[in-house]
Structure formats: C-alpha cells, structure tokens
GUTOR-474001 format. One record per residue (C-alpha): x, z, y. Coordinates in Angstrom, 2 decimals, decimal comma. Example, Ala and Ser with C-alpha at 12.3 -4.5 7.8 and 13.67 -1.06 7.14 Angstrom:
<atoms>
      xx      zz      yy
   12,30    7,80   -4,50
   13,67    7,14   -1,06
</atoms>
This chain:
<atoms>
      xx      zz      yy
   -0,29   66,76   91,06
    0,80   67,90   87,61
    4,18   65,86   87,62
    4,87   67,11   90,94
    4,04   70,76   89,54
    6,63   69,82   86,82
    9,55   68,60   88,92
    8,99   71,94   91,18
    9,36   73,51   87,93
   12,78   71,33   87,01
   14,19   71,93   90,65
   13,98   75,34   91,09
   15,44   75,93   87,58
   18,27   73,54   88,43
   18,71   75,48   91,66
   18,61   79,03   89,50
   21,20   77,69   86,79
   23,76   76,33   90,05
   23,07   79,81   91,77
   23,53   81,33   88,88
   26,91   79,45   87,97
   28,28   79,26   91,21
   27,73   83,60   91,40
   29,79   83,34   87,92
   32,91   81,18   88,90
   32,95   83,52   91,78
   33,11   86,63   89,72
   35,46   85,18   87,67
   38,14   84,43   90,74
   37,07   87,84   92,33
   38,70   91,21   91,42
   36,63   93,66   91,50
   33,63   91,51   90,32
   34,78   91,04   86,92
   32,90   94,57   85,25
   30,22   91,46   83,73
   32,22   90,63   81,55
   33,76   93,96   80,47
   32,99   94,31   76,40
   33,50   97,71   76,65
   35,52  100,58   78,49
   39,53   99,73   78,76
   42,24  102,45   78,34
   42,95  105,32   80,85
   46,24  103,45   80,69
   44,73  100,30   81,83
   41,26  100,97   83,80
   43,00  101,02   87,20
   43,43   97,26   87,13
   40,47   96,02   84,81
   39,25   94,10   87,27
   41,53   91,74   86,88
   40,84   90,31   83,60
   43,82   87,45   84,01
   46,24   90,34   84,04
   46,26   90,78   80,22
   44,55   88,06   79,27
   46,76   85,76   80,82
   45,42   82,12   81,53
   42,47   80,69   79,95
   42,71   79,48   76,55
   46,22   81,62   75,50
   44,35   83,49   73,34
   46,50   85,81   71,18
   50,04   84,56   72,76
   48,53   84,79   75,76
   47,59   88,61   75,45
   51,45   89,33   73,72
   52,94   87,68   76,36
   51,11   90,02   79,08
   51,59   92,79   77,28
   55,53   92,20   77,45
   55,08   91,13   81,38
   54,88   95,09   81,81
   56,49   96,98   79,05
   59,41   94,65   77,25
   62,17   96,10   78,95
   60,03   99,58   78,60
   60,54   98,51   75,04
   64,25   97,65   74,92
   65,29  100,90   77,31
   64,32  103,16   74,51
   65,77  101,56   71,35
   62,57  100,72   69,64
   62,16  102,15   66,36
   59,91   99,52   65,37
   60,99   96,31   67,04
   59,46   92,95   66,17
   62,60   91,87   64,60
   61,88   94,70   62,13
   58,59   92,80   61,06
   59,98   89,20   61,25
   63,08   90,08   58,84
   62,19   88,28   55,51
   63,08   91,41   53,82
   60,17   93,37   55,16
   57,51   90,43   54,67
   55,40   92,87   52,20
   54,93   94,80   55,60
   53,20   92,74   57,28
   50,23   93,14   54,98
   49,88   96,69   55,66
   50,52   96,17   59,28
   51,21   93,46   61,72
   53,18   94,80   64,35
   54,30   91,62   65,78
   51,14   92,06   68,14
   51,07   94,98   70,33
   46,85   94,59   70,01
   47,22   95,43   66,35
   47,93   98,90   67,31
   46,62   98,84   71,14
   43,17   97,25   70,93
   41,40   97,45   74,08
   37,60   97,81   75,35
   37,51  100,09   72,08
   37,92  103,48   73,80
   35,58  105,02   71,38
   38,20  104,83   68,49
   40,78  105,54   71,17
   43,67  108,25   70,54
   46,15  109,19   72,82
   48,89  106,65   73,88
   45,83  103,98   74,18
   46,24  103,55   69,78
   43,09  102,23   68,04
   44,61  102,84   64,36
   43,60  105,70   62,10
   46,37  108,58   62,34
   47,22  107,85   58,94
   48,41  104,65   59,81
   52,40  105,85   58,78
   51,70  105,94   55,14
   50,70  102,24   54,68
   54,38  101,24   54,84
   56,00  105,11   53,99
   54,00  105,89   51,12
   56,34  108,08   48,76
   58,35  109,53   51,87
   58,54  112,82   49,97
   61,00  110,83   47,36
   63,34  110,11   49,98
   62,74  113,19   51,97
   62,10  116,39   49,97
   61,80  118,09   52,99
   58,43  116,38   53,52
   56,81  117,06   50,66
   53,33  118,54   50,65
   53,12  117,28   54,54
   49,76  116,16   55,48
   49,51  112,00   55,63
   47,79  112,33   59,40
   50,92  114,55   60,28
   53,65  111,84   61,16
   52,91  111,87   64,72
   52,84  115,84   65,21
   54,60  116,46   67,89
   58,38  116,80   67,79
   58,41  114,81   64,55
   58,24  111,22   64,74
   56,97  108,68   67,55
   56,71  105,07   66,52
   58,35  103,23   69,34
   60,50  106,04   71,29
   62,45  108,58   69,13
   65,41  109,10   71,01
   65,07  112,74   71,15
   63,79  113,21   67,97
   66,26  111,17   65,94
   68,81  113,43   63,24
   72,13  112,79   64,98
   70,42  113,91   68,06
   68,12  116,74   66,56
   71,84  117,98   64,63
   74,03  117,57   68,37
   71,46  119,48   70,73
   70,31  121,97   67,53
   71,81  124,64   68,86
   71,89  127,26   71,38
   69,28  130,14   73,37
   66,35  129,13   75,12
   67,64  128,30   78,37
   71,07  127,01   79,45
   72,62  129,97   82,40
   72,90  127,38   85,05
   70,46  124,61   84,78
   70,71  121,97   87,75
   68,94  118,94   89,01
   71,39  116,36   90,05
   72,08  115,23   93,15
   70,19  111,71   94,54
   73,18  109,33   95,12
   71,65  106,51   97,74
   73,90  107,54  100,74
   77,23  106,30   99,19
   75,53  103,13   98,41
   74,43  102,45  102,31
   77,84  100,13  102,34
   76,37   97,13  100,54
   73,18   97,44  102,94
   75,12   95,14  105,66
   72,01   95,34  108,51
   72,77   98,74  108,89
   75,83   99,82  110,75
   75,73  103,55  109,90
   75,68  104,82  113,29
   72,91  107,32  114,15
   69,82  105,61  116,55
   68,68  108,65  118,90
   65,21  108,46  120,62
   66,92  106,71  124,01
   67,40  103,69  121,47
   64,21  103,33  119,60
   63,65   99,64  120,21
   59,75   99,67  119,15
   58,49  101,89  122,12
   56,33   99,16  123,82
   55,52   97,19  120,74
   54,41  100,41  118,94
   53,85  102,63  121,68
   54,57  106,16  119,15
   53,34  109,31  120,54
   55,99  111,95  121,14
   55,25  113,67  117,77
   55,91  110,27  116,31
   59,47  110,42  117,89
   60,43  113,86  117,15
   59,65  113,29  113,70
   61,75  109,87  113,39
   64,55  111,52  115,34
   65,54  114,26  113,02
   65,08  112,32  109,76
   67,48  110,83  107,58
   66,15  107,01  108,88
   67,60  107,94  112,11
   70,54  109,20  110,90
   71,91  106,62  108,76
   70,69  104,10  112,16
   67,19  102,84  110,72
   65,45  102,01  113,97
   61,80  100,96  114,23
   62,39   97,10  114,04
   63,71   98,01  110,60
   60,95   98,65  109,45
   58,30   97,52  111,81
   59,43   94,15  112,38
   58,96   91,57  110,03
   60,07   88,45  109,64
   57,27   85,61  108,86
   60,19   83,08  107,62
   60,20   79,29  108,32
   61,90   79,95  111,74
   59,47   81,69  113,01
   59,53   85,03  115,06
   59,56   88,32  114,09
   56,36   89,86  114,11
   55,73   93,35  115,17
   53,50   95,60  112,44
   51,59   99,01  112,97
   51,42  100,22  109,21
   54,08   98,66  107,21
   53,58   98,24  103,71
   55,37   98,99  100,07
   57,57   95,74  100,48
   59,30   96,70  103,51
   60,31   99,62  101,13
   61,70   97,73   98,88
   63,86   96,26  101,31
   66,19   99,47  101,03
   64,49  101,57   98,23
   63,81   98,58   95,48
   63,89  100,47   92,33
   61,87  103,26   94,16
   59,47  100,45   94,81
   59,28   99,14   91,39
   59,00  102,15   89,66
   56,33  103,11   91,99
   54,52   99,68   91,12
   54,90  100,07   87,35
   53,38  103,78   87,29
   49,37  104,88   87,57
   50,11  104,97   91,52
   51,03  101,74   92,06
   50,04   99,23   89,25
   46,57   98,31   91,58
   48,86   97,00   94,47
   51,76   94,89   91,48
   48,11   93,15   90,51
   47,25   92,04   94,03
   44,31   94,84   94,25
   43,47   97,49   96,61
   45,48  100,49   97,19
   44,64  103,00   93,74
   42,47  106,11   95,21
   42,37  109,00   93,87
   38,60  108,66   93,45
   39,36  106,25   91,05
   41,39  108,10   88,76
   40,19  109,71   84,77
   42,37  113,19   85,86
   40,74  115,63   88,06
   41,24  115,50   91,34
   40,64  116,87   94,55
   37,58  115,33   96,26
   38,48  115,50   99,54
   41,66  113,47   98,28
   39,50  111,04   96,75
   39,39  108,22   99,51
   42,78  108,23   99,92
   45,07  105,08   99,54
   48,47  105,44   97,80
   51,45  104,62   98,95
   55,00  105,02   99,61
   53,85  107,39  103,34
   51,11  108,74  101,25
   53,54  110,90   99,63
   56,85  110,51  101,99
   55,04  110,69  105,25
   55,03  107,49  107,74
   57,71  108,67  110,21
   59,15  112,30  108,53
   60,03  110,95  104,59
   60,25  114,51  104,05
   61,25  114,41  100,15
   60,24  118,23   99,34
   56,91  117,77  100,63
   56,84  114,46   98,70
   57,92  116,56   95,79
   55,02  119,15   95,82
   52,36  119,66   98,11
   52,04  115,71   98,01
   51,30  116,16   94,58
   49,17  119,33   94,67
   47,16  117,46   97,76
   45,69  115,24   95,04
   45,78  116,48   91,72
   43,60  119,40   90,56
   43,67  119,69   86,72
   44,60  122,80   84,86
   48,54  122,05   84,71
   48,45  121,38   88,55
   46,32  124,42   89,01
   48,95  127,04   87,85
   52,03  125,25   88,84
   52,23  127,79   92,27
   51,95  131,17   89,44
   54,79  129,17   87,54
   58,26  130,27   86,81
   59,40  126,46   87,49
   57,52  127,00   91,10
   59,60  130,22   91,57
   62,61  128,65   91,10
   61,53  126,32   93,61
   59,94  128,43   96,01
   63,71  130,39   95,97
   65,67  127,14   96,45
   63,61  126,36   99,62
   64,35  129,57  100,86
   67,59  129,04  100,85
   68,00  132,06   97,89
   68,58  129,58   94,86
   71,43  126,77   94,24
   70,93  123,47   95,38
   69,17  122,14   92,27
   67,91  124,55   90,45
   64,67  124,19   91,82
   61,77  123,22   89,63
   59,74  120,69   91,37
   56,39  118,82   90,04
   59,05  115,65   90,83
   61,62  117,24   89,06
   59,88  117,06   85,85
   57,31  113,80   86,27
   59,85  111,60   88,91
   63,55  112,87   87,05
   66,50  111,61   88,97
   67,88  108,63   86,56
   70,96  106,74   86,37
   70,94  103,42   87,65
   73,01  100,47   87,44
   73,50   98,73   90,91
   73,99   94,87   91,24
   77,33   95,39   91,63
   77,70   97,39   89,05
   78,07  100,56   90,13
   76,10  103,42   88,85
   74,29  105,55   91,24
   71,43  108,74   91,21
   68,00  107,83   91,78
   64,63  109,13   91,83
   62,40  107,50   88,54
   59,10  106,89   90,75
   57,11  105,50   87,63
   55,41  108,77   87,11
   54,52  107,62   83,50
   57,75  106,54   82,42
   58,10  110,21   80,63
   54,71  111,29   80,21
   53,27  109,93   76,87
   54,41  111,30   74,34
   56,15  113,95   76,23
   58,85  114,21   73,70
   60,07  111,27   76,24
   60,46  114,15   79,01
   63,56  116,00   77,00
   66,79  114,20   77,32
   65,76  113,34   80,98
   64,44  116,87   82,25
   63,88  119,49   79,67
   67,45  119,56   78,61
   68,97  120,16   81,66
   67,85  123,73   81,76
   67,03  123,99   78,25
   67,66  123,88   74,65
   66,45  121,26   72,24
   64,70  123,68   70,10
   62,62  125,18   72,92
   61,79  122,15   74,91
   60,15  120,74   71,44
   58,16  124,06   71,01
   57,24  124,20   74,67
   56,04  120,57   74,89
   54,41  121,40   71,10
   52,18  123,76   72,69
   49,43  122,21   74,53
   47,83  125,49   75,75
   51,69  126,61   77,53
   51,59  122,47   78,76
   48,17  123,45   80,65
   49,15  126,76   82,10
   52,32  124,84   83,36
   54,77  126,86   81,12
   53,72  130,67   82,05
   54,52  132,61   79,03
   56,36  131,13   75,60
   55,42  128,71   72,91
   53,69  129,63   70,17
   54,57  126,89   68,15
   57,60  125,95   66,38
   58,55  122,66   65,41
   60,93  122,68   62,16
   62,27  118,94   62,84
   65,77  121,04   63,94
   66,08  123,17   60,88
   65,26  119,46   58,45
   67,80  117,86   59,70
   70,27  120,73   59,73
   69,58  121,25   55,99
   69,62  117,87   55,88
   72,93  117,58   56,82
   74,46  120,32   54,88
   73,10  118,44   51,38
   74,42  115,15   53,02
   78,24  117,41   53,51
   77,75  118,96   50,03
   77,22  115,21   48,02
   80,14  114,38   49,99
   82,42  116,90   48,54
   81,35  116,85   45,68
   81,66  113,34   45,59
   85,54  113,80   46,21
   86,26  116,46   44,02
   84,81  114,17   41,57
   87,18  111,21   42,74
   90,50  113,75   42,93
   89,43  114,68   39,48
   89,56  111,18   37,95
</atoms>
C-alpha cells in the first residue's frame, strides 16, 4: 500500500513537471504568452511588440550579438540616413581606444538597456544625463563658449543630440541663422506618385467607371460602396476591384477573391507608404507577425471609444474613399486625445488648414497633424528617379524633435524660432498657441564662433604678408 502511495506520489509529479513544461514551450512559441518571462517593463518605444521576445533577442543562445544584430534589423539604415554623430567606427578607431573605457558604444544596450524603465529617460536611454562628460571632460578648453554650462546640460534641447545633429550642427546653425520668425509664404510640397504611375505596367491609366467594376458579384458592394470608389483617385487612375481584391495564391493557382484586403496589397502600389507605416508605433505589431496595434494598447492618451480599434492602412485612408485630408486630421483626432491633440482645432496651424480646405488658402499652406508628424520626403525610386512622398513612420521625426526642423519646421519657419518653439514644452502641449518662451543660444555660439574663427584667419594672413 505504501509503495503504491509513493508511485501515485512520483506520477502525478511527473505528470505536473510535463504539464508544466509542455504550458512553457508553448508560451515560449506563442506571442502574446510571453509576459512570464518579462524581467521588467520594456520601453514605450518597444512595449507594442514585447510579446515577442525573439524579436530583439534574436535566436536562442546569440546572446549579446544576437541583441546588436536586432537592434540594427530596425534602425541601421535609421542610423546611416542621419549621419551618425557617434558611429561605431568612431569607437573601433584605435585612436579612440581610451573611450571605450568610459563608454562602450559599440552596443546599442550600453546606452538602451531594456526592462529597466525605472531608470528610463526619454529616447528609451538608461545612462545618467551626465553621461557627455565621461569622454568631453574639459569642453570649456576647446569651447569658451561653454564654460560654466551645467555637466547634465549637453542634451538641452537645441544643443546637442548624440546620434542625429543634423539641424543642430555649426555650418547648419551659421546657414539657416538668420531671418524673422516665419518665412511670408511657407508651403507644403506637392505628393509626386501620379507621374510615377508609368513604371506600374498593370495599370493602363484609363479611368474604370461603375459599369466596369469587375468585383460586383464576388463582392457584392452596396451602392455607397460604389459611389465612393467611383469618384476617388483609384478609379481614376483605372484601379478596379480585382486590383485590390483579388489575390493571387501563386503556384498556378487561381486568383482568389478577398473581402478586407490587407497592408500587403498596399504595398503593391504604395511600398514605401507601407514600410514606413510598418516601421512606426502604428504598424510595428503587424512587421512582427502580431495582431493589428489598438489604440487600447497604446502609453498616450487616447480616446476610449477608439480603443478597440485595429490599425491599418483603411483605418486612416478609408476602405473604398482614401480620402487623404481626412487621413490627415480627423483620422488622427479620432484616436488621439492628449493635450497637444486637444488644442490642435484652437491652433494657428489648424487655421491655416481649416482656410486651405475652404478653398481661402494656397494649396499647401495648410497645417495638417500629417503635415508635421507624416512630412512629405524625397524619395529615390528604383529607377532612380526622385519623387514626393508621404513619410508614414510617424516616429521617424518625433524623438528628439530637433529631428522635425529641416523636414517641417523650416518650411514656414526660421531656424531660430523652430529651436525655441520645439524648446518650449508648455507651447509643444498647447500645439503652438502663443510664442516660446525659451531661447536657445546654440545660433548666437556658433555665429560668434565663426567671427573668432574669420578674425584668426586674418590675422593669420596679415601675419604671413608681413613676413
């Protein structure tokens, strides 16, 4: 009786440790499961998709390379795009081998540690904010201008940013250092896609009126459905509902008819739309293989009776009107109810809007919550051609918002008052109603700056003439 007690005792422990295995090799594999094995609360940069551990850790056993290697996955050519002021090349030059002491920056996790969020500043770093003076101790020598400057002040901003300073930078801070606070006819430039409707050879350009929609008994659209698709731009440029409705399984098999299309039919036409989209906080969820991102899910305030809803490309476009000004407001404003968001309709940028809607204001010089957050980029074409598109990586500008200037701020203003303006965190939350109270000096440093620089030059001359 007693050894049968025991092995009762051995078998239903076995059967608890394979239960209890089996339930952790499926949380493993699962997204969405993983939160077991969270050490601690990620970024608000990365929370969307921390349930899938394997997307920064990489594969098992990588370990350190592993984590470096995922971090580049999303943000090397990030990285490259804005000149980085403190590549990895800086650290691996022999020359600077004392640095690497004070700071290894050949790992982005020396600087971006995550499940730390307690010790987390903005732009997801876990360092101290004195971290500058480890390796610029002294400054002061080099730069009188800095003397007396607080060692946490490096990072104020308008001053210095340690990976993206291409507005901040002297030649650039000297060239734009001039001028009133706004520029007398500020415009947004034009989007450039129909021009570029020649290399997409499965369109023929001829407009497709309702007679020829070729999804009526596949889809069966209501007539609201139709008038919407037959006045838009789709219709126009002969995008029929097999275009986007029809897909094509591959390996000879037949097209297959689909009610909601998804992102990737997108991309079909709108690719670097589509991969913006997927590299910003609306999209990253669906580039890891997880559910649509909901509002719900998201660190901002937002609107709870938003907070269900799944992003996509129609969330914002619309599934049969693609009506860009509604994508480029009230899509926004449907979602999004913090402070900035709030008091973007009392707004001088929304008056400008509001007026080119109307038909009262130039095409362009509308203010638009996608004019600032989804700028209209340049972009290089696989056949090299350059053509006018719409950034939709909402993020791409956003941290630190010195990144916002030489794609939005300065096409309506000055350098001098975009760096107050985006200085001033209170005038940043009531969306820009009134005028900074803060000045940055970084302008008037590297003016002066440049006068010494002129005046060792000529004196340097006269000294030469005289010898």
């Amino acid at each position: 009786m007693k050894r049968f007690a025991a092995y009762r005792i051995w078998a239903l422990w076995l059967a608890a440790s394979a239960l209890l295995a089996a339930w952790f090799a499926w949380a493993v594999q699962t997204p969405g499961e993983q939160s077991v094995f969270m050490p601690g609360q990620t970024t608000h940069a990365h929370h969307q998709i921390e349930m899938k551990c394997a997307t920064c850790h990489g594969e098992p056993f990588k370990g350190a390379e592993g984590i470096q290697q995922a971090c580049l996955s999303c943000h090397a050519a990030e990285l490259k795009a804005m000149d980085d002021s403190h590549p990895v090349s800086k650290f691996t030059d022999p020359r600077n081998a004392g640095t690497l002491a004070k700071l290894d920056a050949r790992q982005c996790v020396t600087c971006h540690t995550e499940h730390k969020r307690e010790i987390t500043h903005p732009a997801g770093v876990t360092l101290p904010d004195d971290f500058c003076i480890r390796c610029h101790a002294g400054v002061e020598k080099e730069r009188p201008s800095h003397k007396g400057m607080a060692f946490t002040s490096c990072a104020t901003s308008g001053c210095h940013n340690f990976h993206d300073n291409r507005a901040l930078y002297e030649d650039f801070l000297i060239r734009h250092g001039h001028g009133d606070a706004a520029k007398s006819a500020g415009v947004v430039r034009e989007r450039g896609l129909k021009e570029f409707m020649v290399y997409m050879d499965y369109l023929d350009g001829e407009p497709v009126t309702a007679a020829e929609m070729d999804g009526r008994v596949e889809l069966q659209p209501t007539p609201a459905v139709v008038k919407n698709w037959e006045h838009t731009a789709h219709a126009k440029a002969g995008v029929n509902c097999s275009a986007c409705h029809q897909v094509n399984p591959g390996k000879g098999g037949e097209p297959v008819w689909v009610k909601r299309p998804d992102h990737q039919v997108c991309a079909a036409c709108h690719k670097p739309e589509v991969d913006g989209f997927l590299s910003g906080l609306h999209g990253m969820r669906l580039k890891q293989g997880l559910s649509p991102m909901q509002p719900g899910l998201a660190e901002l305030p937002m609107k709870p009776d938003a907070a269900h809803k799944s992003l996509s490309c129609t969330s914002c476009h619309g599934a049969h009107t693609f009506d860009t000004r509604r994508a480029a407001v009230e899509a926004c404003l449907s979602c999004h109810d913090d402070g900035h968001a709030r008091a973007y309709k009392a707004s001088p940028h929304f008056a400008l809007w509001h007026e080119e809607v109307q038909g009262r204001g130039p095409k362009g010089s509308g203010v638009s919550c996608a004019t600032c957050h989804m700028p209209r980029i340049e972009y290089l074409t696989p056949e090299d051609e350059t053509r006018t598109l719409v950034q939709h990586n909402q993020n791409d500008n956003l941290r630190p918002n010195e990144k916002m200037i030489r794609s939005v701020c300065l096409s309506c203003h000055t350098l001098q008052f975009s760096l107050d303006a985006l200085a001033d965190g209170a005038l940043v939350t009531r969306n820009f109603m009134g005028l900074p109270k803060h000045h940055v000096d970084s302008i008037r440093m590297a003016l002066e700056a440049e006068k010494r620089g002129q005046a060792r030059n000529a004196a340097s001359g006269t000294a030469g003439d005289e010898e």
